[in-house]
C-alpha positions in Angstrom: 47.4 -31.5 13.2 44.6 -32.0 15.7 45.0 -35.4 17.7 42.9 -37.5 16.9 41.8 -39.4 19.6 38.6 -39.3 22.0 38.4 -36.9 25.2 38.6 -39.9 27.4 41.2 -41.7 25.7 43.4 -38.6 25.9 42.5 -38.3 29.7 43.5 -42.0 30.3 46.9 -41.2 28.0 47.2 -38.4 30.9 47.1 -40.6 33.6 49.5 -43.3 32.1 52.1 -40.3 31.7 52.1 -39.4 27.9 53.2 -36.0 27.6 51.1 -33.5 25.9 48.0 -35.8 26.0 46.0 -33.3 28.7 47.3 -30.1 26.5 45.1 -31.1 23.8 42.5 -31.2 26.1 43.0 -27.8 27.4 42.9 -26.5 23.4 39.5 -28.2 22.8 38.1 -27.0 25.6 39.7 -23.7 27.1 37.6 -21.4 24.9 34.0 -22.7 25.8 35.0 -22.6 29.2 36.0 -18.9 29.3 33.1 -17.9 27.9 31.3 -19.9 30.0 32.9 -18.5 32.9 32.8 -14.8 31.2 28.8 -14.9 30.5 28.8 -16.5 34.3 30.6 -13.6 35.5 30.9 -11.0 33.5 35.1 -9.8 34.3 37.4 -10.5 31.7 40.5 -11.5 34.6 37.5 -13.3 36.9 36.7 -16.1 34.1 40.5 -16.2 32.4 41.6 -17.3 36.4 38.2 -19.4 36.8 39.7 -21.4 33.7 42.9 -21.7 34.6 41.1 -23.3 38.2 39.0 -25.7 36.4 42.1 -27.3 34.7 44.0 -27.4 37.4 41.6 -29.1 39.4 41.1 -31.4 36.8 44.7 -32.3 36.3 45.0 -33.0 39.7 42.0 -35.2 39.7 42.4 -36.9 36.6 43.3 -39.9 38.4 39.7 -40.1 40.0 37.8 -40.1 36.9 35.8 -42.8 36.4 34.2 -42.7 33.1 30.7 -41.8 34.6 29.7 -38.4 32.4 31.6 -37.4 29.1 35.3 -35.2 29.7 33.4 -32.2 28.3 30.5 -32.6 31.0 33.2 -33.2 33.8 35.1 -29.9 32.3 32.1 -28.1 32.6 30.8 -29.1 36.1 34.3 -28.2 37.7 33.7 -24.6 35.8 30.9 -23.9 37.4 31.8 -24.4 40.7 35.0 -22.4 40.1 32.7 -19.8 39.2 30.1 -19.9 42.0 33.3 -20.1 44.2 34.4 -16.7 42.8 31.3 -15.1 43.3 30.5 -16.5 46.7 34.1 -14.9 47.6 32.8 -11.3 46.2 29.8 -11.3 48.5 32.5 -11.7 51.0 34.3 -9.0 50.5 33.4 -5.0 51.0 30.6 -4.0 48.7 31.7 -3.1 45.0 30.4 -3.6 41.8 29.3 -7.1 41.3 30.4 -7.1 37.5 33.8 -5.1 36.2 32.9 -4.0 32.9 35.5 -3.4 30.1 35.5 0.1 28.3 33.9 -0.3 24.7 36.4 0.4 22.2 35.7 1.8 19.4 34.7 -1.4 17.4 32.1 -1.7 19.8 28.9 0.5 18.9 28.0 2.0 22.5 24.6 0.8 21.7 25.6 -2.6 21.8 27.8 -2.2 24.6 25.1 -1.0 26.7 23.2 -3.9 25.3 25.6 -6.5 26.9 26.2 -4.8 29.7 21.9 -4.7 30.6 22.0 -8.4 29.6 24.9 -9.1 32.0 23.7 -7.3 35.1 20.3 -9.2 34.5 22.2 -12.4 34.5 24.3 -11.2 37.7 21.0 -10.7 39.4 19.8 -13.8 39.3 20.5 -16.5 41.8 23.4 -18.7 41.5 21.4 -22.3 40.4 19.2 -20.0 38.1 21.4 -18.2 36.5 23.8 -21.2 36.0 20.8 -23.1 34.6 19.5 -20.2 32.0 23.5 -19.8 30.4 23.8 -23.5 30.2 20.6 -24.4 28.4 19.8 -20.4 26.8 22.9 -19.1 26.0 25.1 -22.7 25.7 22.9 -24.8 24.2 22.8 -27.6 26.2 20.3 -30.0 27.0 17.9 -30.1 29.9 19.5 -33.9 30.4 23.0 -32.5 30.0 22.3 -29.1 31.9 21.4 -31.5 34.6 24.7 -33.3 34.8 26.5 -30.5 35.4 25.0 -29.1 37.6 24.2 -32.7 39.5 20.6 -31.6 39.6 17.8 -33.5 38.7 16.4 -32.4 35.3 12.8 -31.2 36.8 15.4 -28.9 38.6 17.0 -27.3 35.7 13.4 -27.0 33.8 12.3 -25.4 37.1 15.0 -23.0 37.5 15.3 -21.9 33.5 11.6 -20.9 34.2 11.7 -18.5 37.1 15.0 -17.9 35.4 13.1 -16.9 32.0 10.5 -14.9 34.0 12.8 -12.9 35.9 15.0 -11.7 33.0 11.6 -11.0 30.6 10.8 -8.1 33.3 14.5 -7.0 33.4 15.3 -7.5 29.7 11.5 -6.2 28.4 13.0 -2.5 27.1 15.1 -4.6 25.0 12.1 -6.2 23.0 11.9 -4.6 19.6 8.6 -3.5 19.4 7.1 -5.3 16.6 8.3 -8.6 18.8 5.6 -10.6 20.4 4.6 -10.6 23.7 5.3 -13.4 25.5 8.3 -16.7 25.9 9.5 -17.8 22.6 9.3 -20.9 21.8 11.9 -22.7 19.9 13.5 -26.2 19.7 16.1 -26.9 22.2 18.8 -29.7 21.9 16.3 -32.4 22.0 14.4 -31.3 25.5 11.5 -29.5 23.3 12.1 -26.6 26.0 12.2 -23.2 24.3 15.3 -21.3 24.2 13.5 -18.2 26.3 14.7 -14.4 26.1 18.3 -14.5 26.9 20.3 -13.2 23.8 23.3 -15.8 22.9 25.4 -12.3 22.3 25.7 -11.7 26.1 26.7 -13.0 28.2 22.9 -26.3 42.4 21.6 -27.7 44.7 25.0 -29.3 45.0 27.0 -26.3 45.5 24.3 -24.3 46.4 22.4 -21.3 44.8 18.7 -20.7 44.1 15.7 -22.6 43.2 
């Protein structure tokens, strides 16, 4: 039976010593943080260990929490810079592929494989603080406000960098388009920003940590 209480309430049972109160946390949360990290960057073994970061780090630093942004917004900002870590280690390392790619299995139509796979090296191509911001807000849902918090941007920031974001992927994503779809942004209602949700398919996949404009 799922717990009942609030993220922050199991946090503070955490820090008083009840076992089993920061497990729950890890089951309400460990799934839209791999995906996260997966749609971030694209390899399977890169976002299971970029999870498995993010709640260590946040059981050792339970203790500093201070109530200041919701669990899930504290979750998520540790996520992403376990993820930018990993890929600023890659661009360390001796060239290779930026993304490892899974075989399709016979489920998947090759079509759609390819699909995600275009999708995903348009992502990886982005800058770090634009691509971030596009998979929060386009492919996440979140808020400008809450996209913003995470990233510990200001929100012209994030409506900045989901632009040039948006612009970028339209030229790298266009073959995609069917062809009776209009030209141009689409403009739908976001999570209470009234920012469009852009071209980025929800099927694919900072300044204070760095990244792009």
């Amino acid at each position: 039976m799922p717990d009942p209480r609030s993220d922050r309430e199991l946090l503070a049972a955490h820090v008083a010593g009840q076992q089993g109160a920061f497990d729950e946390i890890v089951r309400r949360y460990a799934e839209r943080l791999w995906l996260l990290a997966f749609q971030t960057l694209d390899h399977r073994e890169d976002a299971a260990d970029a999870v498995q970061e993010t709640f260590v780090s946040a059981l050792r630093s339970a203790t500093r929490y201070r109530g200041d942004s919701e669990v899930s917004t504290w979750l998520h900002r540790i996520a992403v810079n376990a993820c930018l870590d990993r890929i600023r280690r890659r661009r360390t390392r001796a060239v290779e592929p930026l993304a490892g790619h899974d075989v399709p299995t016979p489920r998947d139509g090759i079509d759609d494989h390819l699909t995600r796979l275009t999708v995903a090296d348009a992502l990886a191509a982005l800058p770090d603080g634009q691509r971030m911001a596009v998979v929060l807000v386009d492919v996440h849902g979140f808020s400008i406000t809450e996209a913003a918090a995470v990233l510990g941007v200001r929100e012209g920031t994030v409506k900045s960098r989901c632009a040039r974001a948006r612009g970028r992927l339209a030229g790298l994503l266009g073959h995609l388009r069917p062809r009776d779809a209009p030209i141009g942004p689409r403009r739908e209602q976001g999570r209470g920003n009234g920012t469009g949700a852009g071209d980025v398919q929800q099927t694919s996949g900072s300044e204070r940590r760095g990244g792009g404009p």
